[in-house]
N, C-alpha and C positions, 0 to 999 in steps of 0.2 A: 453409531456411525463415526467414521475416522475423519481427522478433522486435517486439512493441509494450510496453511499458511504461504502465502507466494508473496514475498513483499515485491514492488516492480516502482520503476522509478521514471519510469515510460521512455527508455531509451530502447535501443535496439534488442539489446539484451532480455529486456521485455518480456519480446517476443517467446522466446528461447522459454525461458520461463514460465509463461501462461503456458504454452502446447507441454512443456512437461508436466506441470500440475494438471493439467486436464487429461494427460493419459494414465495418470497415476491414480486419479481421481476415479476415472470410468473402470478401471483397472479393482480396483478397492471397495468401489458405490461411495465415495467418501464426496466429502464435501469442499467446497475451496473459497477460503475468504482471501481475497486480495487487497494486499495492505499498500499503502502509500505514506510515508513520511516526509512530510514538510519540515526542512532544515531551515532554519531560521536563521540568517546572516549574520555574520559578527562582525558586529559594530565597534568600536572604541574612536568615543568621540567623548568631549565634555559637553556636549551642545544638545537639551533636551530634543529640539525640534530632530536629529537625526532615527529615537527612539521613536517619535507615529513615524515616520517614515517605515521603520522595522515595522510595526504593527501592519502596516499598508502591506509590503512587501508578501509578508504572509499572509494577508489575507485574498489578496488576489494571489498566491501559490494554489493556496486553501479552494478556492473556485475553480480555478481550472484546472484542478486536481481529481475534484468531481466531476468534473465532464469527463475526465480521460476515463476517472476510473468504471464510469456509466457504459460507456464504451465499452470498455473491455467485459464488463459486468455483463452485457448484451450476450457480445460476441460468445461467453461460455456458457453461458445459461440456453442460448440455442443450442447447443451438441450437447443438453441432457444432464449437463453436470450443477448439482445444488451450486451456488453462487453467490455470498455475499460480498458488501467488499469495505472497508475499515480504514480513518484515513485518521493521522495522528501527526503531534508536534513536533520535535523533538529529535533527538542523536540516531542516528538510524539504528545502531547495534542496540542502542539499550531499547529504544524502542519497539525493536523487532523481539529481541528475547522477552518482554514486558508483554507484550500482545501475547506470543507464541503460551505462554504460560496463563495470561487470565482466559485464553478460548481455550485452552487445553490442546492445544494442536498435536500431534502425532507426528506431524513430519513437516519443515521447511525445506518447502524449492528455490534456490537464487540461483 
């Protein structure tokens, strides 16, 4: 089975996004993990207390990351199409080519 990768970052563009992975997906019988990457703020302070702050920050990103991505997860797993969805820390390019490579994906949609 062919594996797609849709990273989405839940803006408009999104949209765009999932409806292509999802006709390319039904298009192929392939399957489609939806990735999300939480960027983590960059800070430069001297002051430990600004670092939980960072920690906080991501982790309510981290939450409500899952709900969006649950959401969407729904939304494509109704029209048939296999659906996981994958959610990660870090730079979004290296991140996205780091995923795209340990699932083996065959094709990314942005």
């Amino acid at each position: 089975m062919k594996t797609i990768l849709a990273p989405v970052d839940f803006s408009t563009s999104s949209t765009s996004v999932i409806d292509t992975a999802t006709e390319l997906a039904t298009a192929l019988s392939a399957e489609i993990v939806l990735l999300h990457v939480v960027t983590p703020p960059i800070v430069a302070s001297e002051y430990g207390l600004v670092m939980e702050n960072v920690s906080e920050i991501v982790a309510a990103a981290e939450k409500a990351s899952t709900v969006h991505l649950t959401k969407m997860l729904q939304s494509v797993s109704d029209q048939g199409v296999k659906t996981r969805t994958h959610q990660a820390v870090g730079s979004p390019v290296e991140t996205i080519l780091q995923i795209a490579a340990e699932e083996a994906c065959d094709y990314i949609v942005m």
